[in-house]
C-alpha positions as CSV (number, residue, x, y, z in Angstrom):
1,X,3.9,-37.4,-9.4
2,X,1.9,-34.4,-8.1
3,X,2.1,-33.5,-4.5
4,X,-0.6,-34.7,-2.3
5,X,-2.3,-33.2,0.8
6,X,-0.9,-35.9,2.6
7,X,2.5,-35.2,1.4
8,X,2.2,-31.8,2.1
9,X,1.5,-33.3,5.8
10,X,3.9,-35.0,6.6
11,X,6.8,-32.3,5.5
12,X,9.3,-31.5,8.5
13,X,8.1,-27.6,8.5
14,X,4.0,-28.6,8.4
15,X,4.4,-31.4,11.1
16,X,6.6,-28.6,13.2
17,X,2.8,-26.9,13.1
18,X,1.2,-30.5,14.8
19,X,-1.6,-31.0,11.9
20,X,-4.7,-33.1,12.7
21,X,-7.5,-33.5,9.8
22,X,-10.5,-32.3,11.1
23,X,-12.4,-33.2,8.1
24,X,-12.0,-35.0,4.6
25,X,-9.3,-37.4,5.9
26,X,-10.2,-39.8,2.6
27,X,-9.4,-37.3,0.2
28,X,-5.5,-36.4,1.3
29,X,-4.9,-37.8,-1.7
30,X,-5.8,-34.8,-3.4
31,X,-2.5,-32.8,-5.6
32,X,-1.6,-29.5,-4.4
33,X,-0.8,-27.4,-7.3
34,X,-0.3,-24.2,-5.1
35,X,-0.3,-22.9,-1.6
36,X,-1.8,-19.8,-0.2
37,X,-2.0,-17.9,2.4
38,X,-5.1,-15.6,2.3
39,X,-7.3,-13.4,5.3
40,X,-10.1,-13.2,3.2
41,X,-13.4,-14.6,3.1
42,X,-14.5,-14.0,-0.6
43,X,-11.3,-15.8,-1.8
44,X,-13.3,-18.6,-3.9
45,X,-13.3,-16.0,-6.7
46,X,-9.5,-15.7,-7.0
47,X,-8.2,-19.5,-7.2
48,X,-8.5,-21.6,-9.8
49,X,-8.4,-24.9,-8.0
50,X,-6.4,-27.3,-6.6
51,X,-4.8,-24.8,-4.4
52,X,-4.0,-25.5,-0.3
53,X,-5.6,-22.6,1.5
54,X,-3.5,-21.1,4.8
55,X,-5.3,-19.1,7.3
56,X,-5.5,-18.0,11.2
57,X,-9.1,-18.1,11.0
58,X,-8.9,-14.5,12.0
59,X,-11.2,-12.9,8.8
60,X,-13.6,-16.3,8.7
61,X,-17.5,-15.7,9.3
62,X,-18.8,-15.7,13.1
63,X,-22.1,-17.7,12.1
64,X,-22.7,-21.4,11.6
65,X,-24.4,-20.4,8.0
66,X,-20.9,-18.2,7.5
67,X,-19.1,-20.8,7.9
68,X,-20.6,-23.6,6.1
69,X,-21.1,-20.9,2.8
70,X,-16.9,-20.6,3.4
71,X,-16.4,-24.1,3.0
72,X,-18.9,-24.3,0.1
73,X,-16.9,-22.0,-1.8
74,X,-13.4,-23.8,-1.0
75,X,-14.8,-27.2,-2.0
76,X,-17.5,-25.7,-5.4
77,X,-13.9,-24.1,-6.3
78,X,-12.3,-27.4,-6.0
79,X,-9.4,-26.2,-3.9
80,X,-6.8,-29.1,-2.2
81,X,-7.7,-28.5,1.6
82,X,-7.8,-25.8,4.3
83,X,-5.4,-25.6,7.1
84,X,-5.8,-23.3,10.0
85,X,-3.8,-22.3,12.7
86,X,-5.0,-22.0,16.3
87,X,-4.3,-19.8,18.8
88,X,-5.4,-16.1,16.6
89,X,-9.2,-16.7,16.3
90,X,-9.7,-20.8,17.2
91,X,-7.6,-21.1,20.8
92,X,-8.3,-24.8,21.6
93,X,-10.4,-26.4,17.8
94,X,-12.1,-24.9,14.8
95,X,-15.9,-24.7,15.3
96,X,-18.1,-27.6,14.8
97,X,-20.1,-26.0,12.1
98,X,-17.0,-25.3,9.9
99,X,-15.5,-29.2,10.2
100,X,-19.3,-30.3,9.4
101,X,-19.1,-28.3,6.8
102,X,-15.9,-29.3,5.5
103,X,-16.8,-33.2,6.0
104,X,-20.3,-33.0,4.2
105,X,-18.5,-31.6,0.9
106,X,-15.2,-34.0,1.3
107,X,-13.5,-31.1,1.8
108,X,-9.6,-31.5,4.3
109,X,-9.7,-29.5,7.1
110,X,-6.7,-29.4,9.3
111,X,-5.7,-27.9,12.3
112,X,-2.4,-26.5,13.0
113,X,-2.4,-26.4,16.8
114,X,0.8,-24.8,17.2
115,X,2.0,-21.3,15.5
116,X,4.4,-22.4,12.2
117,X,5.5,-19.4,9.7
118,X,3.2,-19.2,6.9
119,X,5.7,-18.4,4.0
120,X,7.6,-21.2,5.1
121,X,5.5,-23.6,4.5
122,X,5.0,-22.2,0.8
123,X,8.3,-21.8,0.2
124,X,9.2,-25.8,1.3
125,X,5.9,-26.8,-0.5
126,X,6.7,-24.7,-4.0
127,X,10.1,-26.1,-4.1
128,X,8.9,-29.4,-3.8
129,X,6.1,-28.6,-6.8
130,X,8.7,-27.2,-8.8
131,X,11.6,-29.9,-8.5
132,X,8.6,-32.3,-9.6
133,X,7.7,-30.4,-12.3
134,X,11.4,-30.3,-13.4
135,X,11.2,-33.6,-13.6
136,X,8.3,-34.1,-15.5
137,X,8.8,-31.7,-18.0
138,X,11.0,-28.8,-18.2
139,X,9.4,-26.9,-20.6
140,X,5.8,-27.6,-19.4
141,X,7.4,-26.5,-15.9
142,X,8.5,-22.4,-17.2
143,X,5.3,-22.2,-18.5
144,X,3.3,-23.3,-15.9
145,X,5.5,-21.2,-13.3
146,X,5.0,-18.1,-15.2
147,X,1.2,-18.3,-15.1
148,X,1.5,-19.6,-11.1
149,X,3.6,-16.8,-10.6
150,X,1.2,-13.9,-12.1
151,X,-1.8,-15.8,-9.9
152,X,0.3,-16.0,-6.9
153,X,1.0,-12.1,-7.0
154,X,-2.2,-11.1,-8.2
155,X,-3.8,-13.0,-4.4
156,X,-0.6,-11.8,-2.6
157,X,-1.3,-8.2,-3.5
158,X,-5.0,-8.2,-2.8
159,X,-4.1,-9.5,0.4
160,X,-1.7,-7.1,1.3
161,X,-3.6,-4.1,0.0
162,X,-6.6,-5.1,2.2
163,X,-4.2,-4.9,5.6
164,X,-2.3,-2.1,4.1
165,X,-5.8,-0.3,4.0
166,X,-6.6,-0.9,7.6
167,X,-3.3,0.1,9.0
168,X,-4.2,3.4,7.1
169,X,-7.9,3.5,8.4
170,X,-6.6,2.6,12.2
171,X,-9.1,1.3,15.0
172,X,-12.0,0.9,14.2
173,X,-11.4,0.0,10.5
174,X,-12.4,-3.4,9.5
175,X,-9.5,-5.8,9.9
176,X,-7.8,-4.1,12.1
177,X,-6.7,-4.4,15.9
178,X,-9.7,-6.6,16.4
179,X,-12.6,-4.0,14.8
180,X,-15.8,-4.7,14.3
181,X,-15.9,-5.1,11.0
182,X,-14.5,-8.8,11.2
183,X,-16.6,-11.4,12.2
184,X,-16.3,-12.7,15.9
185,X,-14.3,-9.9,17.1
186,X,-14.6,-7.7,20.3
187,X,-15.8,-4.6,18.4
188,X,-14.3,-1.2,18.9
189,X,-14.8,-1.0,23.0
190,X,-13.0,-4.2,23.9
191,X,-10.1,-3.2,21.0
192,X,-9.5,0.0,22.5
193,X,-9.1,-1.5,25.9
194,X,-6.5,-3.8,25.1
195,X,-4.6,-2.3,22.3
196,X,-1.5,-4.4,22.8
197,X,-3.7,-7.5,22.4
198,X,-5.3,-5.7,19.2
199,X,-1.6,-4.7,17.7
200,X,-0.5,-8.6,18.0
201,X,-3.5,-9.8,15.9
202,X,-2.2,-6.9,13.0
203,X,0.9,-8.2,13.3
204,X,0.1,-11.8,12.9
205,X,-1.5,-10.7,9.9
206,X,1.4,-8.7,8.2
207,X,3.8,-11.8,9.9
208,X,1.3,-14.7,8.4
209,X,2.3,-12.8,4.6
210,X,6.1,-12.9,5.4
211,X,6.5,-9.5,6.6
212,X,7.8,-9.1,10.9
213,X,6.7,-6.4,11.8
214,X,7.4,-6.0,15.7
215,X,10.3,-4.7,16.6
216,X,11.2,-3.2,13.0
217,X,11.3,0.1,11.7
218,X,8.4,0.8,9.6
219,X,8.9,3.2,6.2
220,X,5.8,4.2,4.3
221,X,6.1,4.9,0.6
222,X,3.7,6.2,-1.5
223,X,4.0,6.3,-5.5
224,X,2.3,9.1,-6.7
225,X,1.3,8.6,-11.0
226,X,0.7,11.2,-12.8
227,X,-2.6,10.0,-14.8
228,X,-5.5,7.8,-13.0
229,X,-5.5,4.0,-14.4
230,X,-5.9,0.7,-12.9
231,X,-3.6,-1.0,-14.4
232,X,-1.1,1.4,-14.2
233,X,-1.4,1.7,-10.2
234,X,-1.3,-2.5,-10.3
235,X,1.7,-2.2,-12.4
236,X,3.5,0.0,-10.3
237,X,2.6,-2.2,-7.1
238,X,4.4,-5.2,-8.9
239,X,7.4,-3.2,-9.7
240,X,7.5,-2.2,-6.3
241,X,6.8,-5.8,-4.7
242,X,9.6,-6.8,-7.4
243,X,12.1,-4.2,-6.1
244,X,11.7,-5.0,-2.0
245,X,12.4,-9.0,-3.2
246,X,15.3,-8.3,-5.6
247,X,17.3,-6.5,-2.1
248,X,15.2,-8.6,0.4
249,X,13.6,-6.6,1.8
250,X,10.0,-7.6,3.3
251,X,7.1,-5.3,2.1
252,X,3.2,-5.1,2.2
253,X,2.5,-3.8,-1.1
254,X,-0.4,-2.9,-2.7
255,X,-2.7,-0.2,-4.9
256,X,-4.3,2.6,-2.6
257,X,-6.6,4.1,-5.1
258,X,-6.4,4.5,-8.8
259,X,-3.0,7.2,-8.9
260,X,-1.2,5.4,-6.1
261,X,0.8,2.5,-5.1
262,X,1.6,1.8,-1.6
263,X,4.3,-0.2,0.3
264,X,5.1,-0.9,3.9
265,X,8.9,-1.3,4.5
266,X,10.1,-3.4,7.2
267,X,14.0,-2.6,8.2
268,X,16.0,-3.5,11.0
269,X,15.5,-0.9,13.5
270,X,18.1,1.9,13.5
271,X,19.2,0.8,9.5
272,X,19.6,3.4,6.5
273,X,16.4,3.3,4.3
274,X,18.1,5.7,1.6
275,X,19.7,2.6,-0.2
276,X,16.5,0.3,-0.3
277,X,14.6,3.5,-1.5
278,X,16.6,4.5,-4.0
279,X,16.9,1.1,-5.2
280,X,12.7,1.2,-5.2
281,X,12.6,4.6,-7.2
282,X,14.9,2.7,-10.2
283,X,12.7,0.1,-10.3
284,X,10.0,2.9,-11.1
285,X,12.0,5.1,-13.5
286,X,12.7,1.9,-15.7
287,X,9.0,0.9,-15.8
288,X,8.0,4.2,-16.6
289,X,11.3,5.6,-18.8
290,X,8.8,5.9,-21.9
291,X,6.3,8.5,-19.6
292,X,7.3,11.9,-20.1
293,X,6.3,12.9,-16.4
294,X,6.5,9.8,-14.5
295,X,5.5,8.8,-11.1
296,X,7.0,10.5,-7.9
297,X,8.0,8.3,-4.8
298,X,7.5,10.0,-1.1
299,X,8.5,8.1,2.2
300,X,7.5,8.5,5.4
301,X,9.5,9.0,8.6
302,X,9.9,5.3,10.3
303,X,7.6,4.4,12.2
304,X,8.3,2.0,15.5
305,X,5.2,0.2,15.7
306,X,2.0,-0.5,13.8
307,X,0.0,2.6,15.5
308,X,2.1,5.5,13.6
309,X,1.8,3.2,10.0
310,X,-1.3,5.2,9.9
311,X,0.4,8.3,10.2
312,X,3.3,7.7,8.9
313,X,1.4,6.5,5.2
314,X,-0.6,9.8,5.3
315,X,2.8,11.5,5.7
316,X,3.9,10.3,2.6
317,X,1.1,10.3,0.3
318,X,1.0,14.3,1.2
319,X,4.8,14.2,0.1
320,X,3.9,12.8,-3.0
321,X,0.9,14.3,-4.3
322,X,2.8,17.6,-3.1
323,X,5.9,16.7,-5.1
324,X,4.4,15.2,-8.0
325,X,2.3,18.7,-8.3
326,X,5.4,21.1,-8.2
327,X,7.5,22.0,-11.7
328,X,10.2,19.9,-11.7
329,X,9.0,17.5,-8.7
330,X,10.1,19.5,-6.1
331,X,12.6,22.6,-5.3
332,X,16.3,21.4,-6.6
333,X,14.8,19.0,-9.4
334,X,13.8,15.5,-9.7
335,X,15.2,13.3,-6.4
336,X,14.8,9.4,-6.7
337,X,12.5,10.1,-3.8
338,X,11.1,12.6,-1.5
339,X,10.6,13.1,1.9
340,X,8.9,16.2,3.9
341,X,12.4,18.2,4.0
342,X,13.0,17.8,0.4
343,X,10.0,19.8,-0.4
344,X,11.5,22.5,1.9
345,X,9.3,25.8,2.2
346,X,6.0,23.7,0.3
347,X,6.2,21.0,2.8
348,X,6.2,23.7,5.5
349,X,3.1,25.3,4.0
350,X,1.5,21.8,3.7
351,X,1.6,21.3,7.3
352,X,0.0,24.1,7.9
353,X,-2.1,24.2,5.2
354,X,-5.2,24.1,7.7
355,X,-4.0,26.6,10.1
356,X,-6.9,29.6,10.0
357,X,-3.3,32.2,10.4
358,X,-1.9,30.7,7.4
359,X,-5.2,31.0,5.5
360,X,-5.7,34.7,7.0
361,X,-2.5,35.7,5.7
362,X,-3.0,34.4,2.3
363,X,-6.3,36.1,2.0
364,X,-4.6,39.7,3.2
365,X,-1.9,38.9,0.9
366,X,-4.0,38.5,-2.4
367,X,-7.6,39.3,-1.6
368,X,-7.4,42.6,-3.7
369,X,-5.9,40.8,-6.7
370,X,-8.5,38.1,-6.6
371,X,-11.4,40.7,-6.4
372,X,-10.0,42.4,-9.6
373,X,-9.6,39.5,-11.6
374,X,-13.3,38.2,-10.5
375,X,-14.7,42.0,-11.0
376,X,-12.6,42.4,-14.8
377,X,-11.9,39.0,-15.9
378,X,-8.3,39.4,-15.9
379,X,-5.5,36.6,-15.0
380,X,-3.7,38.8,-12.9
381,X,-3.0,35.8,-10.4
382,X,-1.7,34.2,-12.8
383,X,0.5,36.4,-14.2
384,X,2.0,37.4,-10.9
385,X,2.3,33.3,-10.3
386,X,4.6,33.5,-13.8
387,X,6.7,36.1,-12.6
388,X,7.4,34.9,-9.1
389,X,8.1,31.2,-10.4
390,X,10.8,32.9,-12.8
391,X,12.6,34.1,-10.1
392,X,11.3,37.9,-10.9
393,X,12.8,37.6,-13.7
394,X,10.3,40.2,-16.1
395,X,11.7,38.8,-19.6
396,X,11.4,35.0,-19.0
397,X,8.1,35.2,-17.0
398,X,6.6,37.3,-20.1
399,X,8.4,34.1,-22.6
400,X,6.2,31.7,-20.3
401,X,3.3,33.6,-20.1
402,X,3.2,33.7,-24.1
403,X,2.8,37.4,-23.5
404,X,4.9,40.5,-25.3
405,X,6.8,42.3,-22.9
406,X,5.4,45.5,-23.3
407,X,1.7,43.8,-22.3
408,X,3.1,42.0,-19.6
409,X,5.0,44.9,-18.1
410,X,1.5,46.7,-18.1
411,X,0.2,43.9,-16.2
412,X,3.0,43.8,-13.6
413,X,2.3,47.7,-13.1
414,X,-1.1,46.8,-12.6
415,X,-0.6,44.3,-9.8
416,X,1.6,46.9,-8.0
417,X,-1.6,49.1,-8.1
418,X,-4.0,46.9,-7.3
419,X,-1.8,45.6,-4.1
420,X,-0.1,48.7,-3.1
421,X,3.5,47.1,-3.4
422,X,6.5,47.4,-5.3
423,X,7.2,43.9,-6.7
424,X,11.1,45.2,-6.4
425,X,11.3,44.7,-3.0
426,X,12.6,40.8,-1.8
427,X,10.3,41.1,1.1
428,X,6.9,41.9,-0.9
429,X,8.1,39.1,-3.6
430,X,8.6,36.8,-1.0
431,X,5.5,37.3,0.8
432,X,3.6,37.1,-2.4
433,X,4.8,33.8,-3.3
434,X,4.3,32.4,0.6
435,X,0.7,33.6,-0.2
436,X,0.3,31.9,-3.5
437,X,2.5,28.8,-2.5
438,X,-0.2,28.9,0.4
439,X,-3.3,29.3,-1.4
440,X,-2.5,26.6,-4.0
């Protein structure tokens, strides 16, 4: 027999919560296909039905008309019930408009009135849906796992994606530390006043989804693909979600934009991250084996608490889109992953990519050659990019170039004119190549 909403009730890890229907008390009767725990307020789109909706009321409308179009949605969608927990948005009972709401379309409303972990009230109630299923039907039960399982990931990532994007955005962002871009909250004045109170609601979020996140060390990673694509970035996402579960570690994970994948590792503080990262960056390699230039990991510096995630992301989406742009990946050759010192002398550049003295010094460097090749429509930038990136080697840069040596020898002279250098000496090569390094 399917489990009810009543059943779901009256398990040890729900009752640990102290439920008490608000609403719809004569249809508990109702089977709970799936459980979900979603901070979003458009989420009648993404069920199918049947489902037993989680939530600390923290992203839910401000106004009565909010609020009753939420519960509309839940019930026209034909989802099992709606608990929420007190204490985030709802300190003593959920608002009188929502529980009319919820009554008028027969819709269960409970309150938790104490704090209960989210995922493990999911885990208790999908083992229980399983074992059932197991017992109805073995084969019906794979089946109907496998599509579960797809739904399940395709809400969890959403979920996580729209968090993982206000940690990025900071303050200020909607969704985050209390904005005011969610309904009900203090707005940006009272969140910057009382930014411990602001962090706590964040991390009730990220803890709500299964991930702690005080007291943690915090690891950005950034997957970097070589090609914009939807469902490539979504792919990569899954393969990342996959690899945090298969060495337990707890992740937000989720697609940035349409060339990268983010995650948000959560460690013990003080542990190694190399193994956990590595394992991550195999994960990647096997999904994308067939690619010829695959899709570069970069990791951030841990972060200690919630306010340098921000940071800490931007950190290593520069990494990658810095690594994933270099021959090779990166000085040395591929890595499984990189960090800001792997990319040595680039990385250095990057962070000071917008200092005006770095910038000045590039200009002085190569102004002349970029005059002549705008006043004669030559490629002499580019050649002398060929010939530093082959180690000054004149034979091989001319074999890159596609050039004969003799031409190519004419062109090196050229440069040495146009610049005033000798391209023999280490110190003019090596200042050119800052320059360029710099410019690009």
């Amino acid at each position: 027999m399917p489990l009810t909403v009543r059943e779901v009730l009256d398990l040890d890890v729900v009752r640990r919560g102290w439920p008490a229907v608000v609403a719809g008390a004569a249809r508990l009767d109702r089977p709970v296909r799936w459980v979900h725990a979603v901070e979003l307020t458009d989420i009648g789109r993404l069920l199918r039905g049947g489902e037993l909706v989680l939530s600390t009321g923290i992203a839910l409308p401000d106004s009565a008309t909010g609020l009753a179009d939420y519960a509309d949605s839940l019930a026209d969608i034909g989802v099992a019930g709606l608990a929420v927990e007190l204490g985030r948005r709802y300190l003593s009972a959920l608002p009188a408009a929502l529980v009319t709401a919820a009554e008028a379309r027969s819709l269960p409303l409970v309150e938790l009135r104490r704090e209960v972990a989210f995922i493990e009230i999911t885990e208790a109630v999908h083992a229980r849906i399983i074992d059932e299923l197991l017992i109805s039907r073995a084969a019906a039960t794979l089946a109907l796992g496998h599509l579960l399982t797809s739904q399940t990931e395709s809400l969890e990532r959403q979920a996580h994606r729209t968090l993982i994007s206000a940690l990025i955005e900071g303050p200020g962002s909607p969704g985050f530390f209390g904005s005011a871009g969610l309904p009900g909250s203090p707005g940006p004045a009272a969140a910057a006043a009382s930014p411990a109170a602001a962090e706590g609601e964040a991390a009730a979020r990220a803890r709500a989804m299964g991930v702690e996140v005080t007291g943690r060390d915090l690891v950005a990673v950034v997957v970097r693909l070589p090609d914009p694509g939807q469902a490539a970035v979504l792919g990569a996402a899954e393969a990342m979600a996959a690899g945090c579960r298969a060495i337990s570690v707890p992740a937000l994970v989720g697609a940035l934009d349409d060339v990268r994948a983010g995650a948000l590792l959560s460690l013990p503080p003080g542990a190694d991250d190399d193994d956990p990262l590595r394992a991550l960056a195999a994960r990647l390699a096997a999904r994308s084996a067939a690619i010829p230039h695959g899709p570069v990991l970069g990791a951030s510096r841990p972060a200690g608490s919630l306010r340098g995630v921000g940071d800490a992301f931007r950190e290593a989406r520069e990494v990658a889109d810095l690594a994933i742009g270099t021959p090779g990946g990166a000085p040395g050759g591929s890595r499984p992953y990189y960090r800001l010192p792997d990319l040595r002398l680039r990385g250095l550049l990057h962070l000071l990519r917008d200092d005006a003295r770095l910038r000045g010094f590039a200009e002085r460097e190569l102004g002349p050659l970029l005059s002549y090749d705008a006043e004669h429509g030559t490629t002499l930038v580019t050649d002398l990019t060929a010939f530093l990136e082959a180690g000054g080697n004149k034979a091989l840069a001319a074999s890159r170039a596609h050039l004969a040596r003799p031409t190519f020898y004419q062109r090196l002279a050229l440069i040495e004119r146009v610049l005033s250098v000798s391209l023999a000496d280490p110190e003019s090569r090596a200042s050119l190549h800052v320059a360029l390094l710099a410019r690009r």
